[in-house]
C-alpha positions as CSV (number, residue, x, y, z in Angstrom):
1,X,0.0,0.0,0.0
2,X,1.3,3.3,-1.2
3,X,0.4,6.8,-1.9
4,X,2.4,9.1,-4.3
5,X,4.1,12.2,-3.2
6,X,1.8,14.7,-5.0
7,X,-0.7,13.3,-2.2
8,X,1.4,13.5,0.9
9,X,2.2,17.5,-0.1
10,X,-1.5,17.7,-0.4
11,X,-2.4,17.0,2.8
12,X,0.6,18.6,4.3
13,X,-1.1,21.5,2.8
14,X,-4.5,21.1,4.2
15,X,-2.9,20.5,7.5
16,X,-0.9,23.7,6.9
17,X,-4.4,26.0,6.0
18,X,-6.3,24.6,8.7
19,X,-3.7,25.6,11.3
20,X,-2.2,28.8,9.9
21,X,1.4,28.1,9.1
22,X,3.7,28.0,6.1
23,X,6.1,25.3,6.9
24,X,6.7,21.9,8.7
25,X,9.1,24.0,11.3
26,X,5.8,25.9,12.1
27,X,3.2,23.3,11.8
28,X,5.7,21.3,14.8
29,X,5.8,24.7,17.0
30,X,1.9,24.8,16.6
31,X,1.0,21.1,17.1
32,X,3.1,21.9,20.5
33,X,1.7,24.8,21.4
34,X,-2.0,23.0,20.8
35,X,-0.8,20.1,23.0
36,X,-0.7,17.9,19.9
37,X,2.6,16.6,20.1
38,X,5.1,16.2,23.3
39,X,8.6,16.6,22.4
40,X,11.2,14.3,23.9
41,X,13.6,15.1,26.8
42,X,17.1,14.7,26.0
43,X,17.0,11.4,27.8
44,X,14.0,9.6,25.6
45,X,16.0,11.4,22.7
46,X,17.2,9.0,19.2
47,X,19.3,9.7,16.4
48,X,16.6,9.7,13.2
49,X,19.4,8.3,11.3
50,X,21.7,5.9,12.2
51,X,25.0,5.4,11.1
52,X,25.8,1.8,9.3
53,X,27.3,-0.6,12.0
């Protein structure tokens, strides 16, 4: 199951209109601000990327 990239930047749009913002940066400060999203101490904190072992 897949959906093409054209419809993730839709969405992402949407989401930006509804809320106000022009950017993912800004859509993350506002879902924090909304109580949306928690963002994680330093100690719950992983790399996104890893590096090869």
């Amino acid at each position: 199951l897949s959906i093409s990239d054209i419809t993730v930047r839709h969405h992402l749009t949407r989401i930006f209109d509804k809320l106000g913002v022009a950017n993912r940066q800004k859509l993350l400060i506002s879902a924090y601000h909304l109580g949306l999203v928690d963002l994680p101490t330093s100690a719950q904190a992983s790399p996104i990327y890893s590096s090869p072992a």
